[in-house]
N, C-alpha and C positions, 0 to 999 in steps of 0.2 A: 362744251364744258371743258375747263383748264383739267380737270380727274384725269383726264380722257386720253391729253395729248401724248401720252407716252408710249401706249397701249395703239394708238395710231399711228407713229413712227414707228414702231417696231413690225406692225404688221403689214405698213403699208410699203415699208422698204423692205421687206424680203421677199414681193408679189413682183414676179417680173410679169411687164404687164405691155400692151402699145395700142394706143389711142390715133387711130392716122383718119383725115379725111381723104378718101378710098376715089371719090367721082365717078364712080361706078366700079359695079365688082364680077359683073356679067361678061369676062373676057378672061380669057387663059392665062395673057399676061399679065395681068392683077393678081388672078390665084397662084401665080406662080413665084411671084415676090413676095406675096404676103409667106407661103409657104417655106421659101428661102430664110425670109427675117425668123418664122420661129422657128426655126432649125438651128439657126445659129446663135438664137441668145434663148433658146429654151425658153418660149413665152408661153404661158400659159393660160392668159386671160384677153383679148383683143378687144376693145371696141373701137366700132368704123361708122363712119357718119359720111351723108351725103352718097348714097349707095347707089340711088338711079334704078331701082329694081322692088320690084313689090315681096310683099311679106310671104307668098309663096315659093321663096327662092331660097326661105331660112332654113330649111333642112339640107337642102341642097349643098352649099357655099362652107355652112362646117364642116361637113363630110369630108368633101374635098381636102381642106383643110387640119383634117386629122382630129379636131373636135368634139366631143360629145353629146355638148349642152348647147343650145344659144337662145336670146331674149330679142325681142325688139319692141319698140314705141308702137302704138296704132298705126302711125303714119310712114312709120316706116324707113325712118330718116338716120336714125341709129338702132345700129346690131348691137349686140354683145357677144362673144363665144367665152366658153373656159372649159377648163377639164374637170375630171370628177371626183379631185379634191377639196372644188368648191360648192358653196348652197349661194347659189344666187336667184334672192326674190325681188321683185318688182317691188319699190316704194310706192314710188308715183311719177309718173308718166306722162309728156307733155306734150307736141309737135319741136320743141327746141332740147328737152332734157330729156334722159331717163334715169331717174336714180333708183339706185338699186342695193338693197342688205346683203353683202361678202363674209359670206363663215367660211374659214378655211381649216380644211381637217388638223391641219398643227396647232393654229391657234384656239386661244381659249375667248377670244373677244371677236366680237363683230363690227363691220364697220359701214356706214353708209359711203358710194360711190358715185356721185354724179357726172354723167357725161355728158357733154354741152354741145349743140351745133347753132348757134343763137342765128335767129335771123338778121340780113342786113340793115331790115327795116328799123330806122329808131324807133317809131311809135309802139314797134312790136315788142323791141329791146323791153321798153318799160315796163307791162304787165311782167316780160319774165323774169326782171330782176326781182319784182315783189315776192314771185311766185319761191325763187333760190333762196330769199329770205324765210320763207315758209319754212323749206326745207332744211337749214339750217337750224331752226328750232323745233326740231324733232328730239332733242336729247340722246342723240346716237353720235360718234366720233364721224364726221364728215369730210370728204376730198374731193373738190368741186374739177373738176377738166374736161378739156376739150378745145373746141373753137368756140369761144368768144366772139366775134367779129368785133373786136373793139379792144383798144392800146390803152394803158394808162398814163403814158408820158411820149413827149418828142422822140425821146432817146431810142424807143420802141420802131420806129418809121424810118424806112428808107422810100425814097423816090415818092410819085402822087400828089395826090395835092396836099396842103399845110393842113399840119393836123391841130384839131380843132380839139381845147381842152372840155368847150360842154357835151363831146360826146360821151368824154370819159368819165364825165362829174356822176353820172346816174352809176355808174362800174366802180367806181370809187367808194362811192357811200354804201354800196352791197357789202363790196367786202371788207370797210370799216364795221357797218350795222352787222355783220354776222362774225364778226370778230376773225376773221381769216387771214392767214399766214402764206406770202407768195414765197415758192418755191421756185417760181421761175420756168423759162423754158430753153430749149436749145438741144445741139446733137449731142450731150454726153450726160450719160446716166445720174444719180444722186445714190447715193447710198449711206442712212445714219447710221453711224454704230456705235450702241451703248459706252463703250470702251472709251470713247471720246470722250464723255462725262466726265471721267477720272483724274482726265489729265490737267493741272494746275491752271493753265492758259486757253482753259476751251472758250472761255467768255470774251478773250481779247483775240483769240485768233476768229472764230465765228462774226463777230462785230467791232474787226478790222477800220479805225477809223479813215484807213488812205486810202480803201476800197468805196465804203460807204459816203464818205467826205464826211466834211466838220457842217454839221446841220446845223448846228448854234450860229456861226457865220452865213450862213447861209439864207437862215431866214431873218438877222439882221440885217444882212447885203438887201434881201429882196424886200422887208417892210420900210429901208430909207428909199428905195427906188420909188417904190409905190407912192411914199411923201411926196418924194421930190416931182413927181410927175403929175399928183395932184395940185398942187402948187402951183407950178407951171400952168396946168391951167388955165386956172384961178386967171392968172394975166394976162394970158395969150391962148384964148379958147380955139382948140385946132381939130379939124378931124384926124389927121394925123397924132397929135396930142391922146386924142382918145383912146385908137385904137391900141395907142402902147400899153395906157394904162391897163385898157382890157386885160393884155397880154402877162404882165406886169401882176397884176391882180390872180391870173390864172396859175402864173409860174408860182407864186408867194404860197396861192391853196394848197397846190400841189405837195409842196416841201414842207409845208405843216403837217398835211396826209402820211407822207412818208418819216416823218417825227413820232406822229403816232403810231404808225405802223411800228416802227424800231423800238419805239420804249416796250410797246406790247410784246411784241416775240424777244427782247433781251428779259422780260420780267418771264415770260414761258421759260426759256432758258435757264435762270438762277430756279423756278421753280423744279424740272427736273432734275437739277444738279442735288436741290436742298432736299426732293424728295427721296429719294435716296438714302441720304445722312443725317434724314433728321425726321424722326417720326409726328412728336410736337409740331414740325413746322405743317407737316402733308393736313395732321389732324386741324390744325387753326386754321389753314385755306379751304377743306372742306366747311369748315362752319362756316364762315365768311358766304 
């Protein structure tokens, strides 16, 4: 729910937190970097996936690690640890996900936490994207992460072989259908802060058009392409022909995807700005 989203960034960026898949954690040298990393960024909450060691190890592996609490899957495939200014309960628990309800002793809101270690299998993929859509309509503020096994665009891919857009078409429409907002990944932290709001330019600096590029062009460029290579065709029916189109077709989806995606998180955007300054406005989008 759009109520939600502010109450979610705020909580979820003051949680220093690290998501790593581990390959095993039954080795000194594993406990001894993970124990370095939260030393040095004060983290408080971990989950690790892909562990290689059964659920009798889960006492053990916090300890070490200076811990208090930790959760895991039946299967055994993701941990969680944190300290004891958190209440963390099991939502619902899968072989690929754990999602989990985060009360944190400062905050006055909770929020749900999914950690993800998706299988490679696509046929698996499929039940558990339905299962993420599940969980997103729980009516609790949601942060879905982890490993995906699965890229939403070319741009994401180095090296391997050509990446293929029906993998990503099923990953796509999850996180259209449950209305979610990519933060993105990479080695350097995110941090929102309210304070941003304020400032006159937060809507054109966040939604930078020479960052984002001009998508009006974009999806111009790519639905004359798609004509023109229909067309083509039409006169000169080619296997090669085809497979542009395919391509062509996939690129076009894609930039639509990411159209909608942008209108939605800049309409979140003027939303916590207006909420703020404007009580009428918060109360007419709750009715809505």
């Amino acid at each position: 729910m759009v109520v939600h989203l502010r109450e979610l960034l705020l909580c979820s960026a003051m949680i220093k937190s690290l998501f790593w898949n581990a390959r095993g954690v039954d080795n000194a040298l594993m406990i001894a970097r993970l124990g370095k990393l939260k030393r040095m960024h004060h983290i408080s909450l971990i989950a690790l996936c892909e562990l290689l060691v059964g659920r009798e190890h889960l006492d053990v592996v916090p300890r070490k690690l200076g811990f208090p609490f930790g959760v895991s899957n039946d299967e055994s495939r993701i941990w969680l640890f944190f300290d004891a200014e958190y209440e963390c309960d099991i939502a619902v628990a899968s072989p690929q996900f754990l999602a989990v309800k985060i009360t944190h002793s400062y905050f006055q809101c909770s929020f749900l936490a999914t950690f993800i270690h998706a299988s490679c299998a696509l046929d698996e993929r499929e039940l558990f994207w339905q299962q993420l859509l599940r969980v997103s309509q729980m009516g609790v503020p949601t942060i879905f992460l982890g490993d995906f096994n699965v890229i939403a665009s070319a741009e994401e891919k180095k090296g391997g072989r050509p990446f293929w857009f029906g993998e990503a078409d099923s990953f796509l429409n999850f996180t259209e259908g449950a209305a979610l907002t990519d933060l993105g990944s990479g080695p350097h932290s995110f941090r929102f802060l309210g304070v941003w709001r304020s400032h006159g330019e937060f809507i054109n600096v966040v939604w930078n058009k020479e960052v984002f590029g001009n998508i009006t062009d974009r999806i111009r460029e790519g639905e004359e392409w798609v004509l023109a290579l229909e067309g083509s065709l039409e006169t000169n029916p080619s296997e090669e022909g085809e497979c542009l189109l395919t391509q062509a077709q996939c690129d076009l989806k894609e930039t639509l995807l990411r159209e909608a995606r942008y209108w939605r998180q800049k309409a979140c955007v003027r939303w916590l700005k207006e909420w703020d300054a404007n009580t009428r406005f918060f109360h007419a989008q709750v009715k809505q």
